[in-house]
C-alpha positions in Angstrom: 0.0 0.0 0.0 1.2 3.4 -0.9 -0.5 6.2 0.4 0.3 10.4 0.0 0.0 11.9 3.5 0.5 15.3 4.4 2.0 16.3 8.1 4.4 18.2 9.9 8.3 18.1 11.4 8.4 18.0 15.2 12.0 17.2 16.3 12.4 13.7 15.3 8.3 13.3 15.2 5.7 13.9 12.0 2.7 14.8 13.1 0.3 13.4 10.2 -3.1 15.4 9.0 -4.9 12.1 8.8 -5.0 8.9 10.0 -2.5 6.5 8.0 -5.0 3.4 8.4 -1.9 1.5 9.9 -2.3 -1.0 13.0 0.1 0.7 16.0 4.0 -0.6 15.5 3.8 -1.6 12.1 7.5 -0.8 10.3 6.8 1.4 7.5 9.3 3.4 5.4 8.5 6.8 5.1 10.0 9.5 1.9 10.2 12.9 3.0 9.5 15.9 0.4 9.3 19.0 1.2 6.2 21.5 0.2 7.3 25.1 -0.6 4.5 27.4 0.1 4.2 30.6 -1.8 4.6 34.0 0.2 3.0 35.6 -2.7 -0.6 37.6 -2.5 -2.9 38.1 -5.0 -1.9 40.8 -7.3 1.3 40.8 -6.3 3.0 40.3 -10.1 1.3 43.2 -11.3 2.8 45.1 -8.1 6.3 43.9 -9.6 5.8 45.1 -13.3 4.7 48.8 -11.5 6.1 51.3 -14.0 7.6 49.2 -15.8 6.4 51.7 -18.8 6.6 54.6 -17.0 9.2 56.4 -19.6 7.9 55.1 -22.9 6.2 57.3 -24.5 4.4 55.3 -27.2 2.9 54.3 -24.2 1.6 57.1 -23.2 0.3 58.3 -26.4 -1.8 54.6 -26.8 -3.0 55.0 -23.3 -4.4 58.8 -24.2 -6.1 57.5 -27.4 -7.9 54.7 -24.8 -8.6 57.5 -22.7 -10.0 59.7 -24.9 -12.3 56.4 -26.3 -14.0 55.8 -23.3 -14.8 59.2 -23.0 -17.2 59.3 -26.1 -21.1 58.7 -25.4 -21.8 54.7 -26.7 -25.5 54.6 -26.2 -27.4 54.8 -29.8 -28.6 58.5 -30.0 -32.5 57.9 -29.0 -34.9 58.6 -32.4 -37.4 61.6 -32.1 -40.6 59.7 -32.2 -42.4 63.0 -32.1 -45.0 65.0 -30.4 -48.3 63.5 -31.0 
């Protein structure tokens, strides 16, 4: 039987998350791997590419033609449908 169980270092101990479904003093041979957690947060990549184009000025001039876009009215101009 091979089985992936997840614990913790203590000293010379592993403390196991769950129950290896073992009878008490049965020999077993145990690999150790290590599990790198990440420190990183959500949103933290865009944090690290933070003006990266802060000089190019291409740049700028495609962000000020997106600028200026979303400034125009989208909505379909409403149809004069008249007094009556």
């Amino acid at each position: 039987m091979t089985r992936t169980i997840h614990g913790r270092v203590h000293g010379k101990t592993i403390e196991l998350d769950e129950d290896p479904g073992v009878a008490e003093g049965q020999e077993v041979e145990v690999q150790v791997t290590l599990i790198t957690r990440s420190s990183r947060q959500p949103g933290e990549g865009f944090l690290r590419t933070e003006g990266a184009l802060a000089d190019d000025t291409e740049w700028d001039d495609i962000m000020e033609e997106v600028h200026q876009a979303r400034k125009h009215e989208r909505r379909p101009p409403t149809p004069d449908l008249g007094n009556t």
